[in-house]
LOVEX-474198 format. One record per residue (C-alpha): residue in one letter; x, y, z. Coordinates in steps of 0.05 Angstrom, whole numbers, padded with zeros to 5 digits. Each point is the difference from the previous one (the first is absolute). Layout:
<rs>
{rest A; x X; y Y; z Z}
...
</rs>
This chain:
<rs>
{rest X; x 00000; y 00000; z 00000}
{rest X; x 00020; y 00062; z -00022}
{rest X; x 00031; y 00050; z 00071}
{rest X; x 00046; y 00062; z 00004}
{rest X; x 00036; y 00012; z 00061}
{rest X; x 00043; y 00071; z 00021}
{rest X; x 00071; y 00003; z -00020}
{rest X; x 00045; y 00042; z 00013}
{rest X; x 00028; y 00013; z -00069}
{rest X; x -00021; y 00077; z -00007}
{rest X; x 00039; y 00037; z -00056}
{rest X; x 00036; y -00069; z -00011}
{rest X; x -00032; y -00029; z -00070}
{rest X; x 00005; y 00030; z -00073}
{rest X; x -00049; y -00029; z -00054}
{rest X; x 00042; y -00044; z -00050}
{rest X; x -00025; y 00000; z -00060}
{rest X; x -00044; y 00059; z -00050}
{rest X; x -00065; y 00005; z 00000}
{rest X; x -00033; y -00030; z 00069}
{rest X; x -00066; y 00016; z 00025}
{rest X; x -00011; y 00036; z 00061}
{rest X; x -00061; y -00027; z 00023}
{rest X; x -00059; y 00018; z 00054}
{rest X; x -00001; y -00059; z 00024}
{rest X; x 00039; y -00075; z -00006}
{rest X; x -00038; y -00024; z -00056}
{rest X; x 00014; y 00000; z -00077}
{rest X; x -00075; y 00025; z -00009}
{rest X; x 00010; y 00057; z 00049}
{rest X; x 00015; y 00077; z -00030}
{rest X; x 00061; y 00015; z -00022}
{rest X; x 00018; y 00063; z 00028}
{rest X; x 00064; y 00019; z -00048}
{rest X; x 00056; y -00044; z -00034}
{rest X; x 00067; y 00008; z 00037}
{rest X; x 00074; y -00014; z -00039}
{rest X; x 00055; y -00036; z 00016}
{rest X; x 00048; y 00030; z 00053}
{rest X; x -00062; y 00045; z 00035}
{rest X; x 00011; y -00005; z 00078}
{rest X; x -00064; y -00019; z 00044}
{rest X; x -00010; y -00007; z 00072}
{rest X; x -00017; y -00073; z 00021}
{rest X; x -00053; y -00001; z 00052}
{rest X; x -00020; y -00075; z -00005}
{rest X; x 00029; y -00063; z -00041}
{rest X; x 00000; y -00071; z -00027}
{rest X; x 00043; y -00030; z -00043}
{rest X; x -00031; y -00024; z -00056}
{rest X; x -00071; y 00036; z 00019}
{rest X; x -00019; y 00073; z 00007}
{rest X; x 00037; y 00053; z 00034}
{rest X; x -00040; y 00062; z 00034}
{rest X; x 00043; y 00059; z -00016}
{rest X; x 00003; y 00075; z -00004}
{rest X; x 00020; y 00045; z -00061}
{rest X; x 00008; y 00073; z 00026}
{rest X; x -00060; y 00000; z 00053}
{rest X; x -00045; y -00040; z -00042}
{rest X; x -00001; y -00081; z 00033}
{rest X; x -00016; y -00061; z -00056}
{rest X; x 00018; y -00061; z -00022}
{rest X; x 00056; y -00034; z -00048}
{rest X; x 00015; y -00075; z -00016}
{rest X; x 00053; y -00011; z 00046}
{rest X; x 00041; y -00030; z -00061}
{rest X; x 00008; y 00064; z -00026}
{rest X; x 00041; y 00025; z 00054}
{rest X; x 00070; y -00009; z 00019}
{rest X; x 00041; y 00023; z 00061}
{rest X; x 00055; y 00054; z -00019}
{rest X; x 00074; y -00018; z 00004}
{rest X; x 00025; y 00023; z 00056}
{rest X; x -00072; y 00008; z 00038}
{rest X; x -00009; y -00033; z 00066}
{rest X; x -00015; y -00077; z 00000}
{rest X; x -00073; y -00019; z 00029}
{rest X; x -00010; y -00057; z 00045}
{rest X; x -00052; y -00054; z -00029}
{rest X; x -00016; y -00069; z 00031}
{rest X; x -00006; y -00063; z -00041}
{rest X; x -00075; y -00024; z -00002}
{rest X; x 00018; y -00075; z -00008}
{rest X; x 00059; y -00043; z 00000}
{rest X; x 00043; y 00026; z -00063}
{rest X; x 00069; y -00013; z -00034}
{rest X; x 00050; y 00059; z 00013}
{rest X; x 00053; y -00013; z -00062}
{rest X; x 00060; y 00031; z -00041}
{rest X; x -00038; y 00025; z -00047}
{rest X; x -00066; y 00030; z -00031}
{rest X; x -00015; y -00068; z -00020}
{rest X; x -00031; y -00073; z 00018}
{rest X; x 00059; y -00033; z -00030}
{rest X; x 00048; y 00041; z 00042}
{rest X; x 00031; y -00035; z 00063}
{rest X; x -00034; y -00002; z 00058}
{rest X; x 00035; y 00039; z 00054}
{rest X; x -00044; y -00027; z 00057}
{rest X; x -00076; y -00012; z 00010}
{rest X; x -00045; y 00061; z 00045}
{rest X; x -00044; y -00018; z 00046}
{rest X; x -00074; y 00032; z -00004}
{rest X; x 00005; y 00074; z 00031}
{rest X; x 00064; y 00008; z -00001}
{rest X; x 00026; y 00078; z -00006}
{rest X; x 00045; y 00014; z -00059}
{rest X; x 00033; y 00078; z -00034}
{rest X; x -00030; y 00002; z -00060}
{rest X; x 00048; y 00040; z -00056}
{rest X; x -00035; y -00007; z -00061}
{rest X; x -00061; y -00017; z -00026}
{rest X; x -00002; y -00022; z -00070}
{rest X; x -00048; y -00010; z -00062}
{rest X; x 00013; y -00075; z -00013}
{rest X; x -00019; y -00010; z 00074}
{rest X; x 00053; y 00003; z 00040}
{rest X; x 00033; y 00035; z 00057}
{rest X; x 00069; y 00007; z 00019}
{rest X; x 00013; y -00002; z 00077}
{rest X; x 00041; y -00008; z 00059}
{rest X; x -00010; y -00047; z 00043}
{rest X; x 00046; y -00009; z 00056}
{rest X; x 00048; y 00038; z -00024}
{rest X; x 00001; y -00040; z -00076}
{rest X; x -00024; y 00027; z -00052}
{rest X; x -00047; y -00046; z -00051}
{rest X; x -00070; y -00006; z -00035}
{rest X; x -00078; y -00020; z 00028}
{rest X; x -00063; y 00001; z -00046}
{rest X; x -00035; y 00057; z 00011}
{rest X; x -00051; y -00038; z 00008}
{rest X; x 00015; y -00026; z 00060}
{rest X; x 00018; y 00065; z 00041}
{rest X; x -00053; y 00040; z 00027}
{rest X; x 00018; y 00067; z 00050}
{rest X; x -00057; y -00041; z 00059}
{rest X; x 00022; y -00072; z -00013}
{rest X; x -00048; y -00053; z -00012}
{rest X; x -00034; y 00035; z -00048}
{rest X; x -00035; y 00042; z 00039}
{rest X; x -00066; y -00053; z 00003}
{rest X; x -00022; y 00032; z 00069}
{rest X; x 00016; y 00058; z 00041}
{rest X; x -00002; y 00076; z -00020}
{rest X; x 00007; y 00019; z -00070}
{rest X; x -00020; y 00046; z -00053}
{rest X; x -00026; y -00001; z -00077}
{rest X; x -00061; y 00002; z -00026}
{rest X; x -00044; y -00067; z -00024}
{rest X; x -00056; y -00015; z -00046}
{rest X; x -00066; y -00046; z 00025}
{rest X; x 00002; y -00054; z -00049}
{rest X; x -00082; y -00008; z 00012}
{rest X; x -00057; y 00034; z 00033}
{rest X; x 00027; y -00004; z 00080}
{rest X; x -00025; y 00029; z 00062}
{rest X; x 00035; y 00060; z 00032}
{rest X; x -00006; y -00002; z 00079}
{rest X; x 00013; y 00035; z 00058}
{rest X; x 00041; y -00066; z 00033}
{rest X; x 00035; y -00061; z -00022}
{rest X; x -00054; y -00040; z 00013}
{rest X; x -00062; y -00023; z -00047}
{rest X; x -00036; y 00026; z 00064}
{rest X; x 00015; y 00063; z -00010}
{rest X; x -00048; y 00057; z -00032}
{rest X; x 00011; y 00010; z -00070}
{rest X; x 00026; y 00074; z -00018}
{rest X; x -00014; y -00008; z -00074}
{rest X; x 00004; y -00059; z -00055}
{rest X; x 00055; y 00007; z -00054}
{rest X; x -00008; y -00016; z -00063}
{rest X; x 00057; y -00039; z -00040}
{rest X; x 00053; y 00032; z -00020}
{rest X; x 00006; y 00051; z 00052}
{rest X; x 00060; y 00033; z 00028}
{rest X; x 00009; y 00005; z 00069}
{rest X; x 00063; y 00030; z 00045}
{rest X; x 00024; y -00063; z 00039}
{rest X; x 00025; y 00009; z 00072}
{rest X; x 00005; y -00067; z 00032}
{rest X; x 00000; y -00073; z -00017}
{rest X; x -00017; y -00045; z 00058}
{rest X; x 00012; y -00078; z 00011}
{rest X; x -00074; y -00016; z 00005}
{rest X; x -00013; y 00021; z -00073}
{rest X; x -00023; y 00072; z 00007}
{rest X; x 00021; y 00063; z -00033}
{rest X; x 00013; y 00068; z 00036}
{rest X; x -00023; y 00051; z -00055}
{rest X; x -00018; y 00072; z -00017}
{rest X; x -00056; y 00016; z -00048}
{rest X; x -00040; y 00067; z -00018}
{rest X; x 00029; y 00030; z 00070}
{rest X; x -00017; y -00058; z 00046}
{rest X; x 00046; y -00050; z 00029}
{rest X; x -00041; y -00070; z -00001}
{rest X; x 00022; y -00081; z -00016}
{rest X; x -00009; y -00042; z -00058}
{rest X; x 00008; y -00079; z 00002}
{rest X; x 00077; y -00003; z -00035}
{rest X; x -00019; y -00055; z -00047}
{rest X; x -00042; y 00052; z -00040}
{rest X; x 00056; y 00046; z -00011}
{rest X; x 00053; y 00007; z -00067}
{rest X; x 00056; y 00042; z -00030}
{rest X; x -00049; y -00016; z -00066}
{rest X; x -00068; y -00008; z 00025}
{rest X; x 00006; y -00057; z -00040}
{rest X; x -00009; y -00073; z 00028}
{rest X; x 00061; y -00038; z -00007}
{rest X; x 00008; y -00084; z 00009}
{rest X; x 00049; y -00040; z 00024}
{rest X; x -00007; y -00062; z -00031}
{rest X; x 00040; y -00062; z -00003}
{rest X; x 00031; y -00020; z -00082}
{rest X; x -00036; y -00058; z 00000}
{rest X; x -00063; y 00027; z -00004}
{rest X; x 00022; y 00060; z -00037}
{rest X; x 00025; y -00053; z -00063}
{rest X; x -00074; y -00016; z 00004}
{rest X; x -00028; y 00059; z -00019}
{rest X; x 00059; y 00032; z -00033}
{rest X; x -00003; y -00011; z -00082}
{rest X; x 00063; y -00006; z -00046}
{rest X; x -00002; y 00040; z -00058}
{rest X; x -00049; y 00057; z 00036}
{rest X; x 00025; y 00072; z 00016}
{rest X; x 00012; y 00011; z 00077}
{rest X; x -00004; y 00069; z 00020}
{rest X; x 00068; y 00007; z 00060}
{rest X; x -00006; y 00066; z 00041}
{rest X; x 00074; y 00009; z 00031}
{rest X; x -00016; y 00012; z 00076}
{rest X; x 00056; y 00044; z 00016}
{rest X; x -00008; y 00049; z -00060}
{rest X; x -00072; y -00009; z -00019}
{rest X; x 00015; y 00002; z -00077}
{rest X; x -00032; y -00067; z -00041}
{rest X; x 00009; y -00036; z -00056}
{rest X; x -00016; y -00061; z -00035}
{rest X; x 00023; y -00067; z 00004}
{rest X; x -00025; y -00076; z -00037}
{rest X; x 00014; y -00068; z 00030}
{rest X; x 00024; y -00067; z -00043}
{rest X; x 00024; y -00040; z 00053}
{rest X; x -00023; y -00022; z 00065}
{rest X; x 00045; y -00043; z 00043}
{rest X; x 00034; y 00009; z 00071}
{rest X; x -00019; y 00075; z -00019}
{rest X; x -00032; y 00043; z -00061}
{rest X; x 00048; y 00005; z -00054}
{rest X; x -00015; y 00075; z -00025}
{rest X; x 00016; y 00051; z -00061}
{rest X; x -00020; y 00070; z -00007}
{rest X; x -00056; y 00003; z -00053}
{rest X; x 00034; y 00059; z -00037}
{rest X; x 00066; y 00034; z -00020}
{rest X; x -00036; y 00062; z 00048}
{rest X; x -00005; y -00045; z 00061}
{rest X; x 00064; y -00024; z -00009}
{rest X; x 00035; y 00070; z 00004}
{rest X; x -00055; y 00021; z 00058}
{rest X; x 00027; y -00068; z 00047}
{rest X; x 00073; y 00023; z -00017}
{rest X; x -00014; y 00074; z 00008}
{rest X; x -00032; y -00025; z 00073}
{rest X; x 00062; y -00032; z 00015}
{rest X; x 00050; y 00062; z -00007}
{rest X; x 00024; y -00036; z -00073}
{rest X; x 00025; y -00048; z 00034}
{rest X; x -00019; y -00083; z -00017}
{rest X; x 00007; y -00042; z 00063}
{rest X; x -00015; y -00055; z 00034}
{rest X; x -00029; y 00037; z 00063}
{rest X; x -00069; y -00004; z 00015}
{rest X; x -00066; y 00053; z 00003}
{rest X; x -00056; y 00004; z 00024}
{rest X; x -00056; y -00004; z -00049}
{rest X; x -00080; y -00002; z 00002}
{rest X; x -00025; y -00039; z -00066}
{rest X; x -00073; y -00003; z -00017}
{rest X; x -00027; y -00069; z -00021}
{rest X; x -00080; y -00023; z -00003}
{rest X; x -00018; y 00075; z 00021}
{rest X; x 00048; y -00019; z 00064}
{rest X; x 00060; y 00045; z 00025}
{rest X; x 00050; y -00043; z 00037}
{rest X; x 00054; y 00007; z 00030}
{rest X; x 00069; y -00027; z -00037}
{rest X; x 00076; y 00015; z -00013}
{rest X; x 00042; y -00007; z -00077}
{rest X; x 00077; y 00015; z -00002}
{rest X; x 00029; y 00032; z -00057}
{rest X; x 00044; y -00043; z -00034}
{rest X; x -00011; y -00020; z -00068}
{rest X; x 00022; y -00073; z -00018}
{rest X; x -00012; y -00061; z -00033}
{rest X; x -00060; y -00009; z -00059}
{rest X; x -00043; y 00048; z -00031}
{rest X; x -00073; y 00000; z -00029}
{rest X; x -00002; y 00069; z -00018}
{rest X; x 00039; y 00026; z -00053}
{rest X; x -00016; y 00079; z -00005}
{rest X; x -00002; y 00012; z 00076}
{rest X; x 00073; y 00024; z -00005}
{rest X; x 00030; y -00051; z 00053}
{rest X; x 00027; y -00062; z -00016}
{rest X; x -00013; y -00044; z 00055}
{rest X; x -00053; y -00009; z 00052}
{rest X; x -00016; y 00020; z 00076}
{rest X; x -00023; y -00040; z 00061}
{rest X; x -00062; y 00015; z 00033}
{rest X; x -00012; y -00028; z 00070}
{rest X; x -00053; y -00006; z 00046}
{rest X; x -00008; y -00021; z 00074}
{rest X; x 00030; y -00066; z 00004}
{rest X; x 00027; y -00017; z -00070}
{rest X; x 00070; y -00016; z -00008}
{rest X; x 00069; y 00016; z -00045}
{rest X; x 00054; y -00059; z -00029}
{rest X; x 00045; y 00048; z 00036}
{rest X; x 00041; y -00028; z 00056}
{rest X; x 00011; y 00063; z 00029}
{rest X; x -00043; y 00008; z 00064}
{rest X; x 00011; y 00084; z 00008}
{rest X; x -00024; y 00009; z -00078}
{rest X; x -00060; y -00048; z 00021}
{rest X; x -00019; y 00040; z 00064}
{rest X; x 00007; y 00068; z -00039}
{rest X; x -00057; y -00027; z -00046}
{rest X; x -00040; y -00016; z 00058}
{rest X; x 00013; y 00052; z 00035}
{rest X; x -00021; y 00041; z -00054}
{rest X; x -00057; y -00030; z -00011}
{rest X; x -00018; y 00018; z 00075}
{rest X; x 00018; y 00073; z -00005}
{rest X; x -00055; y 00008; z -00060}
{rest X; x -00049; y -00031; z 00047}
{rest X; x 00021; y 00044; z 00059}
{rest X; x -00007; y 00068; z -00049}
{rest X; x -00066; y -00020; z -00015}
</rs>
């Protein structure tokens, strides 16, 4: 689930890369506000790797993907804790040695955040790489506790005055509604601002998309999941889509981009660069969104001759497996898969 949490990275981020949207709120359909360039100096008020960061451009606060931002050289590290067990290595890469294995919550400096999803940090005194996916500035995610961000209903839900379907009902929602969240409890409820009032809302019906998204194991998803059909893939941590066709189905979906355009918009998501590292993706099969992961490495056959990629893709579900013997590139599918139900 989708949470923001203070930093203390004020005046410590520029925006990478021309062109990004400074938005209203942490949503690809929220207003865009202005475009800023490259080099343009904001004032980080709250951030996630890989998510949204809350910042401010000369008195005026917003949002930016948090991809799109790097810290300076010679700006002050920020502390971050790891939100799972994760691989600290030599290098921005899963085939780089492994210097030693983090525990879950462990504080490291990050350095550097980069766009192939990255960061460079010290840990201990050494100096290596963590996915950025696994770093968070609470720890764990942030699943309960205090936080901030703003979340859509993903169905008509009741707004009340307690965390308790006892409690008298301010107002009903209607899906797709924005509301300012406060605090996540363990018992399933939401802490939330609305229209001026502070009320709850039962956590389940709450989204970054106001979308419903399904975790579902691959081998019902082979089931229902056609060769030869377009799949429509929404790239959680950007938002942009494409278009995608099955021909095989095996341990995993054996995938190509349907045209030469969704080829360049995959390698275009992945800073130009092919690799074997894993996203998180959403794909839409039988009017279903679920929740799935495809790395970036082009390989073996071909159906497609005019997509512009010679070679195919590997798109896994919850559960389905890779002829790969090594166990980190077979948990960063998995995990993957679990961070594009977590966004949902």
């Amino acid at each position: 689930m989708f949470a923001m949490v203070q930093t203390s990275l004020a005046a410590e981020m520029r925006v990478s890369e021309e062109d990004v949207n400074f938005r209203t709120e942490p949503s690809l359909e929220a207003e865009v506000m202005r475009t800023l360039s490259a080099g343009a100096n904001v004032e980080v008020l709250e951030h996630r790797p890989g998510g949204w960061s809350r910042v401010d451009v000369n008195g005026t606060v917003g949002y930016i993907k948090s991809d799109y931002l790097t810290i300076p050289a010679g700006a002050a590290s920020a502390t971050f804790q790891t939100t799972d067990g994760v691989n600290f290595r030599t290098g921005p890469s899963l085939e780089a040695d492994i210097i030693t294995a983090i525990s879950l919550g462990t504080s490291v400096e990050v350095l550097e955040h980069d766009a192939t999803g990255w960061s460079k940090v010290d840990f201990n005194g050494t100096v290596g790489y963590i996915n950025s996916d696994f770093l968070s500035l609470t720890g764990a995610g942030a699943t309960n506790g205090t936080v901030s961000g703003y979340l859509k209903t993903i169905d008509g839900v009741n707004f009340r005055t307690g965390p308790s379907i006892d409690a008298s009902i301010i107002t009903t929602l209607v899906a797709n509604t924005s509301v300012e969240v406060i605090e996540r409890d363990a018992d399933g409820w939401t802490k939330a601002r609305y229209d001026g009032n502070v009320g709850y809302i039962k956590s389940e019906f709450l989204s970054v998309t106001g979308r419903t998204v399904e975790l579902l194991e691959w081998s019902y998803v082979r089931t229902i999941m056609k060769t030869g059909v377009p799949i429509h893939v929404i790239d959680v941590r950007t938002g942009i889509s494409y278009n995608i066709q099955c021909f095989s189905k095996g341990d995993h979906a054996d995938v190509e981009p349907l045209t030469k355009a969704d080829t360049d918009t995959m390698f275009n998501i992945r800073g130009g660069i092919w690799s074997w590292a894993a996203r998180p993706v959403w794909v839409s099969i039988d009017n279903r969104l679920i929740a799935a992961s495809l790395h970036g490495m082009p390989h073996d056959v071909s159906t497609i001759a005019d997509n512009g990629m010679n070679g195919h893709l590997c798109l896994h579900f919850l559960g389905s497996t890779t002829s790969s013997s090594s166990a980190s590139y077979k948990a960063d599918l998995q995990n993957a898969v679990q961070e594009a139900w977590n966004a949902r």
